[in-house]
N, C-alpha and C positions, 0 to 999 in steps of 0.2 A: 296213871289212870287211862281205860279205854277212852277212847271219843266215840260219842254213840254217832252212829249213820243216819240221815235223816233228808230224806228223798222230797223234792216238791216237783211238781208235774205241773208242766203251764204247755197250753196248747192255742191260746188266744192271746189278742193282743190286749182286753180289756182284761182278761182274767190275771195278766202275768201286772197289769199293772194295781190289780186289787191286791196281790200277793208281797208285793212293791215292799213294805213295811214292815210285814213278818219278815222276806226275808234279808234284809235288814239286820233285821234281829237276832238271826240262827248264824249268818257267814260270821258277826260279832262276837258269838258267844263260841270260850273254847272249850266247853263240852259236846261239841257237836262238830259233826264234819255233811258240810253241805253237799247235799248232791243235787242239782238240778236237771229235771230231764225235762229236754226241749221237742215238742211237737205242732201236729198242727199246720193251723196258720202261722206259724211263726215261720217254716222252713218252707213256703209255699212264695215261689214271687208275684202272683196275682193278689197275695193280700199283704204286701210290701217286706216279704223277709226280713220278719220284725225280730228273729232271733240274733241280728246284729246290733239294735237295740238293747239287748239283754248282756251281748258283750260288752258293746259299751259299757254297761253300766257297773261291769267288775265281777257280774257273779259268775262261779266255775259252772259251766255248763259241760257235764260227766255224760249226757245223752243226749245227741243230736236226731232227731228221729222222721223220717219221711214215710207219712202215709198216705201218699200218691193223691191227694184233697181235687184233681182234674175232673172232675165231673159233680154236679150235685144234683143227682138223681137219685134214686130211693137206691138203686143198684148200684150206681157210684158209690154212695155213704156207705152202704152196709161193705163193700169193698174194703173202703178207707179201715171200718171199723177193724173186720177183720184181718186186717193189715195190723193195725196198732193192735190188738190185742198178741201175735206173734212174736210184733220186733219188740214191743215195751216188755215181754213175756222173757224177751232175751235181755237184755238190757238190766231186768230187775235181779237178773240169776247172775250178771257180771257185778252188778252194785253192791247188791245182799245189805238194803236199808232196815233198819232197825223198825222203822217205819214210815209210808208214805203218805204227803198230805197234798191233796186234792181239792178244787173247790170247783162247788159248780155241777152243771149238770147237762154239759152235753157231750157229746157221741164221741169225742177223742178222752174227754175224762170218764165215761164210762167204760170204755176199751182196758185204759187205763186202769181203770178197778177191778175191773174183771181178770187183768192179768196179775195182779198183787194178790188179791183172793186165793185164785189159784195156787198161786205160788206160797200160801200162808203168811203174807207180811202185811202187816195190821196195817189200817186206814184210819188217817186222820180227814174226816171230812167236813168241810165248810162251804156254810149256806143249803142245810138240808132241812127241808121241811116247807119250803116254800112252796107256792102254787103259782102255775100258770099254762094258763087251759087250753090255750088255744098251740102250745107246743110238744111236738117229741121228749120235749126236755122233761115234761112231767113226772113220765113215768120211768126218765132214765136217773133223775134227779132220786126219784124214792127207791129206784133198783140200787144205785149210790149207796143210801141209808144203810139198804139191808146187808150188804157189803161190807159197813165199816165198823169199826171198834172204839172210835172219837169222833163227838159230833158237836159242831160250833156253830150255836143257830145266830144268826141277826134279828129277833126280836121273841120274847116270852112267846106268842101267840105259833110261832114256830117249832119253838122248844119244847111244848105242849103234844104239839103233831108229831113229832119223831117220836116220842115216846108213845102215842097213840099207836105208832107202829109198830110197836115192840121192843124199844130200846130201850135198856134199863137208863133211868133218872141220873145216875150216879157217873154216866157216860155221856154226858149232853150238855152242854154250856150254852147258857145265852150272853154272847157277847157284841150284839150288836154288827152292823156291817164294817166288813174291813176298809173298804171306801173312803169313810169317815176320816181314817186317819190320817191318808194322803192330803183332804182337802186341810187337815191340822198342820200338818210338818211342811209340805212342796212351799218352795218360793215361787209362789203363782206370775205368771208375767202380766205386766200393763196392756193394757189396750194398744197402745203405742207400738209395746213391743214387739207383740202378737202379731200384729199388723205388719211391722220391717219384717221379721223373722219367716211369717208364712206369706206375704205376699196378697191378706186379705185387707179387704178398702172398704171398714168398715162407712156403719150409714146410720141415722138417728135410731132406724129398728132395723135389730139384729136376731138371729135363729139359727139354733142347732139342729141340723135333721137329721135322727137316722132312724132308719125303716127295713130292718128283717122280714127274712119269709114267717108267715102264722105256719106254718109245719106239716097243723092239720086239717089247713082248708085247699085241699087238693088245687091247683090250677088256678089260684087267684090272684097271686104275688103280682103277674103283668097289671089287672085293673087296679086293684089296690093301691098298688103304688103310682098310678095313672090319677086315682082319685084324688093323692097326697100332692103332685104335681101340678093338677088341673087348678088345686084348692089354691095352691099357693100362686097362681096367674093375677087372681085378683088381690092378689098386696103388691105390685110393682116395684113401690117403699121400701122393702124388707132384704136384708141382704143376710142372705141363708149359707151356711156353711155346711157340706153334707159331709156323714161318713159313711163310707160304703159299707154294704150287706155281710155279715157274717157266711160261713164255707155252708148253711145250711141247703134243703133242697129249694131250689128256685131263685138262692140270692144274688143268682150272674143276670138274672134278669132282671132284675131291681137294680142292679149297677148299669145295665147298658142302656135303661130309661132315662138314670141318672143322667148318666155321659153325653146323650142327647140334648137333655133340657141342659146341660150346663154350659154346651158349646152354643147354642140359641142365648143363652144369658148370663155371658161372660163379665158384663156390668154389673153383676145382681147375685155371682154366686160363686163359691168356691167347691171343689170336691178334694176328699182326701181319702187315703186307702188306709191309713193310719195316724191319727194326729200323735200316737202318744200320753201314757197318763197325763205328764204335765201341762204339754200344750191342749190337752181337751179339757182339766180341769182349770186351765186359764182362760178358755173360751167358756165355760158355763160361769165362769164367776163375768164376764163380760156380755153375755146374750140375754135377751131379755124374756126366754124361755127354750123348751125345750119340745122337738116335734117328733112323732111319732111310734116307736113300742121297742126301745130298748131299755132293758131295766136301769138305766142309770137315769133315767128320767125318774126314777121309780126311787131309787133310793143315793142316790147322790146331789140330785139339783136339787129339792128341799132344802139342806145344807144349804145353799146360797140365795134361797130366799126368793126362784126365780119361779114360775109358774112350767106346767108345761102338760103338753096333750098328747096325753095316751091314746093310740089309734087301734079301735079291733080289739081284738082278744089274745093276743099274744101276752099279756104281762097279765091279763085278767085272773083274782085269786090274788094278787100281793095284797098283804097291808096296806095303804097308801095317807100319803099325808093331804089334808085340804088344798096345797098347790095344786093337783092334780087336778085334771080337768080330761075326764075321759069320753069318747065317739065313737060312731062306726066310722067304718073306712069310706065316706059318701063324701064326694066333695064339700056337700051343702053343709053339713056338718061340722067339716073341717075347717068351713069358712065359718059358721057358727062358735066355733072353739075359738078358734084366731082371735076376731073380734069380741068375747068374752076375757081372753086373755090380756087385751089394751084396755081395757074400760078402765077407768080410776077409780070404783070399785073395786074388782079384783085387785089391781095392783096396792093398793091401799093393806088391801086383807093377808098378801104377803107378808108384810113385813111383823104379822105375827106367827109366822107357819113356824111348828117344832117337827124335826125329824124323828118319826120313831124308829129309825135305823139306828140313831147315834146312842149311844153306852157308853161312851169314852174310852178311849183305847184298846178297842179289839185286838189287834197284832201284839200287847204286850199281856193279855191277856190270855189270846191262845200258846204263846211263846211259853207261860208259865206254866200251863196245863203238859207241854209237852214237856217240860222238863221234870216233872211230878213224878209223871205217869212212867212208872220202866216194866208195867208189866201188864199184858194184854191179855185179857180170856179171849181164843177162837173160838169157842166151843158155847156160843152164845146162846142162852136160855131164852124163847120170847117172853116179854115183859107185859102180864095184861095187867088192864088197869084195875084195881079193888071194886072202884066205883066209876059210873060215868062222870069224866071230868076230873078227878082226882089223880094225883101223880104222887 
């Protein structure tokens, strides 16, 4: 029997760690012959050439791929982009995957999509249908969609929206975030450990922060995250562990704020350019929330039951669970959220929070879908809906 080829594209360090468990599952299984193609921040050393993480961990990595990430300017990105769309364009005509599966929705996995298109090899795409408004990612997320020929939403209200789009029902899974499964299977480390292992001193209150550029709020990233900074002056208390800024435009300037405020509060604060799935979901099962607009605030610290404050509009448009506690990016605000987030009220109210991300087992859920599925229509018909709301 052939082995079918079956391509995964990780260009982040968050995204390869969502992926973590499907693939898992496919290097396992011997109907399939992995190809992993590696980009991005992974092959970038400003955001910790995190693709030797990925060796470590055993999977064949068949594409190493550099899209020159040195700049993040509108003219830098589109650069990058157009870079990844050439070399991953090469890379797919050496592979020749049966089909490739993508998650996510920014500018190296859209590059990405756009060079499988081309080339006619069907897409499996994960987490499409979401919203979030204050990003590039919106529309590169639904450009994603219309692109692919598999789609794996994270929650019904999602599953609903793709089809909205035009995607026939009968190609659209709702299986929850892949996230979920990680915080189920990883051997989380202790406080303790965390602590020997990274070299942080924890303190009674503890915080995760990280803070991206909003995408499309032109020139703001500097005060924004000045606000996020200033906000946290007045918890002296609180010892913050940050992670730096994704390759978006503006996020070297949010890291060199960072780098400032950390060397002023070396007592009070840790930076990292990459913690790692395991060591980041051993610090949210340990922090006693989560600060400012990456979606794992959004749909993985529910899971542990922690509170945490969405800043701005970068994640605005997700589903969200009652942890959530969303603001502007004003410091007064931020100090407003803080202290909402210690009250023994809210913390009380946690320990009833349900994630509506979790499904239970997404990764062996899409694992099954792809193994079903051995035959792809390109040649896609839009999908309108009968009626409004009906699928």
């Amino acid at each position: 029997m052939v082995k079918r080829k079956i391509c995964v594209f990780t260009g982040s360090r968050a995204e390869y760690g969502l992926l973590f468990p499907l693939l898992n599952l496919l290097r396992g299984d011997q109907d399939f012959v992995l190809q992993l193609m590696v980009s991005g921040m992974h092959v970038a050393a400003q955001f910790g050439d995190t693709y030797r993480a990925i060796a470590a961990d055993g999977f064949p990595i068949r594409a190493k791929i550099d899209i020159e990430l040195c700049s993040d300017t509108p003219p830098g990105i589109c650069r990058s982009i157009g870079l990844g769309v050439e070399r991953y364009a090469a890379a797919l005509a050496r592979l020749r995957p049966e089909v490739i599966v993508i998650l996510g929705d920014r500018f190296e996995a859209f590059a990405a999509a756009t060079a499988a298109m081309v080339a006619r090899i069907p897409i499996a795409h994960i987490h499409g249908g979401e919203a979030t408004w204050g990003s590039i990612d919106e529309p590169m997320r639904h450009a994603i969609t219309k692109m692919s020929a598999l789609h794996f939403t994270s929650t019904e209200e999602y599953r609903r929206r793709v089809i909205q789009l035009g995607e026939r029902p009968g190609t659209v899974f709702n299986v929850g975030a892949l996230g979920i499964d990680n915080i189920r299977s990883m051997d989380l480390l202790s406080k303790e450990d965390f602590a020997k292992m990274l070299g942080v001193g924890w303190r009674d209150k503890n915080l995760l922060v990280t803070f991206h550029p909003v995408t499309l709020e032109k020139g703001q990233a500097a005060s924004q995250i000045g606000e996020l900074l200033a906000a946290l002056e007045s918890f002296p208390d609180i010892f913050v562990i940050f992670t730096k800024a994704n390759a978006d435009t503006e996020g070297q300037v949010i890291n060199q704020r960072i780098a400032v405020y950390a060397r002023r509060h070396r007592d009070r604060c840790a930076v990292f350019a990459s913690l790692g799935q395991r060591n980041y979901l051993s610090a949210l099962r340990q922090v006693d929330g989560v600060v400012g607009n990456s979606s794992s605030g959004i749909i993985e610290a529910p899971s542990f039951q922690i509170g945490t404050i969405n800043i701005g509009d970068r994640q605005q448009g997700r589903v969200q669970a009652r942890s959530v506690i969303n603001c502007p990016p004003r410091r007064e605000s931020i100090v407003k959220a803080l202290r909402k987030l210690y009250t023994r009220k809210f913390q009380a109210e946690l320990k009833s929070v349900t994630n509506p991300y979790d499904r239970g087992g997404p990764a062996r859920q899409i694992w099954a879908v792809l193994r079903r599925v051995r035959e792809f229509n390109l040649k896609k018909v839009f999908y309108d809906l009968p009626n409004r709301g009906e699928q």
